[in-house]
N, C-alpha and C positions, 0 to 999 in steps of 0.2 A: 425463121421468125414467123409465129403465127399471126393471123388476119387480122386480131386485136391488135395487135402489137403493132403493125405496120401502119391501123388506122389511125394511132398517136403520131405517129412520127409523119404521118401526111397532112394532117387537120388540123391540129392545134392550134399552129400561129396563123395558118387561115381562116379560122376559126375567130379566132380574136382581130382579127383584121373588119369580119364581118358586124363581129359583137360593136367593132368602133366605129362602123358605119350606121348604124341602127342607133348609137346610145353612145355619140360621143364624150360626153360627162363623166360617164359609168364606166367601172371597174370590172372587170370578169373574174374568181377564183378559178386559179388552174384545176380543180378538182372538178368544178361546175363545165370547164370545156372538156375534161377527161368523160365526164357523165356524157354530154351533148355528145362527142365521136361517137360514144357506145351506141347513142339513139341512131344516129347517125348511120353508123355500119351494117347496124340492124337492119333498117331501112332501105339502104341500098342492096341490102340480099330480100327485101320483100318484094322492091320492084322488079328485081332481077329471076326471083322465083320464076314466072313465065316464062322465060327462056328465050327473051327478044334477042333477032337476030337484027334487027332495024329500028330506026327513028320510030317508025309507022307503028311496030311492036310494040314500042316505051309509050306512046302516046296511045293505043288500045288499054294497055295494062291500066295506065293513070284516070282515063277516062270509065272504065268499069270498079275502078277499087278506091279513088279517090270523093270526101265528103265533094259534095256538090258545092258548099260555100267558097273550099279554097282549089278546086279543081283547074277552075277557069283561070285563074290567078296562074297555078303554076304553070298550065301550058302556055300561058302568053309568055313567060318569064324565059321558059324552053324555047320557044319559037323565035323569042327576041334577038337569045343566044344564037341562033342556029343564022339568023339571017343579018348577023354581024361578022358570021363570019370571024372573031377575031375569039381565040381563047383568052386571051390574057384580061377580056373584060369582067371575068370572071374572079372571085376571091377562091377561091378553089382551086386546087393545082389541077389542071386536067390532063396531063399528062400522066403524072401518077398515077391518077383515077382510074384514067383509062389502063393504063400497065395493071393496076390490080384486079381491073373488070377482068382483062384477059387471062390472067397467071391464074386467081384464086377465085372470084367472085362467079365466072362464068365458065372460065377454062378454054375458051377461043377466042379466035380476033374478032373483032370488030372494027367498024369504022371508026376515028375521031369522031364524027357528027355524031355520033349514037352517044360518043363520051359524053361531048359539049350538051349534050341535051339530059342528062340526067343527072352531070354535076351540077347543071340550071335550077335545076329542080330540087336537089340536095340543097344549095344555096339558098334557095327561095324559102324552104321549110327551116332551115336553118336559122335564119333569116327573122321570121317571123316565129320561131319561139325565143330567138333574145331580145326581139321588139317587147312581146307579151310580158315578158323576165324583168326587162326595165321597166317598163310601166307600171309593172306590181312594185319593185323596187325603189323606186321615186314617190310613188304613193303611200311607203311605209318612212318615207325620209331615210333610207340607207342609198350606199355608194357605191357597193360592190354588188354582182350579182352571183350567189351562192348555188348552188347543187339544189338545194330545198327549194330556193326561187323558181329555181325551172319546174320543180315538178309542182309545186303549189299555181302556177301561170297554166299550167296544161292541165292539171285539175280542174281549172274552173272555166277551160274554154274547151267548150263542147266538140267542137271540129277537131282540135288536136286528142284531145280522149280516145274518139272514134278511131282517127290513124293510127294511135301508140294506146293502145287498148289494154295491147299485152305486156306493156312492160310497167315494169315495179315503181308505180309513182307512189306510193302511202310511205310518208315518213315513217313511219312507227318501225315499220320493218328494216328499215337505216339505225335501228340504236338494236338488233338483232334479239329487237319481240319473235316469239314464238308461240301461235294462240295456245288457250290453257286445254283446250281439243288433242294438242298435239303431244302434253306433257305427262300423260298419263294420270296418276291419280292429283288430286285438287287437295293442294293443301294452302294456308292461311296467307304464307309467302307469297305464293304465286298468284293468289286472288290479289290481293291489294296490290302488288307489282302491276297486273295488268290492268285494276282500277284507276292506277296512275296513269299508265300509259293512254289511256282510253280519256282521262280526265282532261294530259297534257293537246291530246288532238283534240279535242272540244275546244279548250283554249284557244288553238290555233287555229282553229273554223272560225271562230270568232271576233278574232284580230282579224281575219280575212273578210269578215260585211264589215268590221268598223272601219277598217283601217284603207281596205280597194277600194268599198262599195261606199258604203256611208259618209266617211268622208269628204268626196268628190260633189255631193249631195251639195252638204253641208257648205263645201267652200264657193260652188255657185250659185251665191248669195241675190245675183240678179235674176236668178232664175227660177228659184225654188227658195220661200219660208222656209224656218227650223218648223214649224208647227206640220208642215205635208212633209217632209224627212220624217217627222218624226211617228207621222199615222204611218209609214212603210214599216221602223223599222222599231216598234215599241219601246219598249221597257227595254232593251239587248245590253247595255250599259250596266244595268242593272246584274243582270246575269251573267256576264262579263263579269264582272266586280265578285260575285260570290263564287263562280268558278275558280278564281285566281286563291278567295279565301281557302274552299276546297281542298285543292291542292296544295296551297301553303301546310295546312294541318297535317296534313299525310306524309309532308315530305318533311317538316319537321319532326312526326311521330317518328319516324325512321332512323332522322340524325339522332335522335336522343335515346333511343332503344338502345339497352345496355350490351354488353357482350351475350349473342348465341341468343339472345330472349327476342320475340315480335315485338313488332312494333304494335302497341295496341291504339286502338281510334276510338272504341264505345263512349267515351265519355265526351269526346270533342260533336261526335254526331250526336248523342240522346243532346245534346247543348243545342245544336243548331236546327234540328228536329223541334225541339219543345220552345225555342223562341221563333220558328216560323219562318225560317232565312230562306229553306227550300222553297216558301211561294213566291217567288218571283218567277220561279218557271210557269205557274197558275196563270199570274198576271198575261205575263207572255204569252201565252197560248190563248187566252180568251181575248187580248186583242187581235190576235191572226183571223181567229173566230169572227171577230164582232166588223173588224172589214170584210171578211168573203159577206157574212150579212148584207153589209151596207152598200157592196157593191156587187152585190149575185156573181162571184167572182172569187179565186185566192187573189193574193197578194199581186198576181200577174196584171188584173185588172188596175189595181192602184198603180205603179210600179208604170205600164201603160202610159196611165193619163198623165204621169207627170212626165214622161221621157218625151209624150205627146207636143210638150211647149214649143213655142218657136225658141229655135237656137239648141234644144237639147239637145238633139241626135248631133250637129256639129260638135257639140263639147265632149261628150262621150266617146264620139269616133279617133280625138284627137288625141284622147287618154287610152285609147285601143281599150274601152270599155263598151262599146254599144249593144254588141249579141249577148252579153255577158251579163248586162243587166236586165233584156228582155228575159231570156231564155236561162242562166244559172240561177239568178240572184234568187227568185221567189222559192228555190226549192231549199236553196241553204236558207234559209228564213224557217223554214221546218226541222231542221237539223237540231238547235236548243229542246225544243219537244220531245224527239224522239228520245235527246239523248237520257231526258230528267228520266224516264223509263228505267233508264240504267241502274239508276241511283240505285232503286226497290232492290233490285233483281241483285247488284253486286252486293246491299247490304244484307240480305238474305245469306248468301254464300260465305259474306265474313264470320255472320252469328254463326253459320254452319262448322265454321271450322278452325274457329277462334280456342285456340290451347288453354283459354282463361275464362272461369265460369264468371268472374263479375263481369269482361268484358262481353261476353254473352250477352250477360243481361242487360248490360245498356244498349246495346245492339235493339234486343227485341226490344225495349223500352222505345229507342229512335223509328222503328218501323211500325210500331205502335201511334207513336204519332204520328209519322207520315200518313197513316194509312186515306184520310180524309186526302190528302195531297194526291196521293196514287189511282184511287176510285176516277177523281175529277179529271185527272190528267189521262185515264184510259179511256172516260164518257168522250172526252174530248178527239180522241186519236181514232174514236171508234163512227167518228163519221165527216163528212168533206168541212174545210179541205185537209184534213188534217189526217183523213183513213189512210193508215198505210200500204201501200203498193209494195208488190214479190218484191222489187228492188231496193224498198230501202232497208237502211242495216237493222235487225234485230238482235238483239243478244244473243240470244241460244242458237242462232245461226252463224253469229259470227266470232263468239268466242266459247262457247260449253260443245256444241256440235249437236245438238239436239234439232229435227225437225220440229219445225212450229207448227203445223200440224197435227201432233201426237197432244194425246191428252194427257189432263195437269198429272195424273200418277205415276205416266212414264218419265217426265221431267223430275218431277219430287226422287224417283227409284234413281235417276241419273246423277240427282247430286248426292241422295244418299251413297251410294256405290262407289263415288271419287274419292269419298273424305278417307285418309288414311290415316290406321292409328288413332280413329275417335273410341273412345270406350267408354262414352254415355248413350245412354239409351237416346234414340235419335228419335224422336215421332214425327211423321208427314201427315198433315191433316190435307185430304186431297179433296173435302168439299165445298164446293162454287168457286171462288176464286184461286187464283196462283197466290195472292198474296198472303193465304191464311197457311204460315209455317211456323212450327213450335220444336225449338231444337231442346 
């Protein structure tokens, strides 16, 4: 029986035992406690990488590799266990634990106390990502906590990011995306497939300030006006709303696309291009704008003054939101910005390799009119708070595989070079902007 296998059949209803201590109300998907073991076993071979031979050892390893926010927290939780003496205070079997540190995990004995103190600490993490999981859960009004819950709760809490760094939180790659970097040559399918994909996680960024963040706002009403909610979090309703349209169009074009033929979009984007629906992202960015203004400040500084109220920090603490709104919240607040970027860059790629010369042309007709939208939204990105930083996502970093450093002719030769099977004369106009492409 291999070391996955054995960590199902050790954890599971431990697992859930713990989930109902944390979030009596709530429901756990077996697949979401299949996920948590894996984090789980991981885990217990990262603390075990060191090679403790003692208590002393487990508590150096934890003290050097653990975030400082929840450090303290688990040794206390370790040390509690340890000077109660009793395993069975534990939801964790520690007997097995220990049988597997020894067999598989470490390959020698150890003491029970070195077990008790690291299945303390398994618990404790454990612990506080199905706290995190229900809190997000509760605050969407669902019942059960999913697979997606947990990784979307550890997404946006910074301390658990840090310890689970390496493991595969992004949805997208759960419906078995594969970037268009990895697929060899770019063709028309594959662009809009991944426009979707890219469309549907915007969405769900989204739902994520209204639905965590903003709503909790909104519903303490004795503490905070809709009108100071509403300086944090602009126009995003708005945006909301047209991303949902977005992706409705696309994923309709696709239902209705005949046998073997694309799905074509040109004429649904020249429509929404030429009525102006894309400036709500404008709107949005130049409120983010006209607060750092107003308050020599991003979003962090508003965001601040109001968490500042008496009674906020208890209310937040008790939604296990408070780090989350100081320290995540103002940077997914830039995330809509970035993402309008996208828009340009993917509808460029579609004219590029659209099998249909009218939908071409509506294509360049729709990037035609953006182009006013795109200029303002790069003025905008191109200085605080809105400059982008090496860390956040780019397009040609994270789905063409282009360095954003190379200049615009090497990009223009990159995408020429993907398209397969084009047999029009292709021309790259590669002066001043990226934006100026004539297929």
């Amino acid at each position: 029986m291999s070391e996955s296998t054995k960590s199902k059949v050790l954890l599971a209803s431990a697992l859930s035992k713990v989930q109902r201590q944390v979030h009596p109300m709530l429901s756990v998907d077996p697949k979401a406690l299949a996920y948590l073991e894996s984090l789980m076993l991981n885990f217990l071979s990262t603390m075990c990488s060191s090679i403790p031979h003692s208590v002393e050892d487990v508590k150096i390893r934890i003290e050097k590799t653990f975030p400082e926010q929840i450090r303290e927290w688990a040794l206390s939780a370790a040390e509690e266990a340890i000077q109660r003496g009793k395993k069975k205070t534990l939801l964790l079997p520690v007997d097995k634990i220990h049988n597997l540190l020894q067999k598989d995990t470490l390959g020698y004995k150890i003491d029970l106390q070195m077990a008790v103190y690291i299945v303390a600490v398994l618990e404790y993490i454990s612990a506080d990502i199905l706290k995190l999981a229900g809190n997000y859960v509760k605050n969407i009004h669902h019942a059960e906590i999913t697979t997606a819950d947990i990784k979307i709760a550890m997404r946006i809490d910074t301390v658990l990011m840090t310890m689970f760094e390496s493991e595969d939180l992004e949805t997208t790659r759960d419906m078995g995306f594969e970037p268009l970097s990895k697929r060899g040559s770019l063709v028309y399918e594959d662009v809009l497939k991944d426009f979707m994909l890219s469309e549907e996680q915007h969405i769900r960024e989204m739902n994520l300030i209204l639905k965590v963040f903003r709503q909790p706002f909104l519903d303490a009403k004795d503490l905070f006006v809709e009108e100071e909610v509403e300086t944090v979090f602009a126009n995003i309703v708005d945006v909301h709303e047209f991303a949902i349209q977005l992706y409705g169009i696309m994923e309709a074009a696709v239902e209705m696309a005949n046998d073997g033929k694309p799905a074509l979009i040109g004429d649904f984007f020249e429509e929404l291009a030429e009525g102006a629906e894309f400036d709500v992202y404008e709107t949005y960015a130049r409120t983010l704008q006209l607060i750092a203004s107003n308050h020599q400040d991003t979003p962090y500084g508003v965001i601040g003054k109001l968490l500042s109220k008496p009674g906020a920090k208890d209310y937040f603490q008790s939604k296990g939101l408070w780090e989350t709104c100081l320290y995540t919240l103002p940077r997914l607040l830039y995330g809509p910005v970035y993402h309008c970027i996208e828009y340009f860059e993917y509808t460029k790629l579609l004219m590029c390799t659209s099998p249909d010369g009218e939908d071409r042309e509506k294509l360049d007709a729709a990037l035609s009119a953006l182009l006013s939208l795109q200029e303002s939204i790069e003025r905008l990105c191109s200085v605080e708070p809105l400059r982008r930083r090496p860390e956040d996502p780019v397009f040609y970093q994270r789905h063409i595989g282009v360095n954003p450093v190379n200049d615009d002719a090497q990009k223009m030769q990159t995408i020429q070079d993907s398209i397969d099977g084009w047999d029009g004369k292709v021309l790259f106009s590669v002066e001043g902007d990226f934006h100026s492409v004539l297929c």
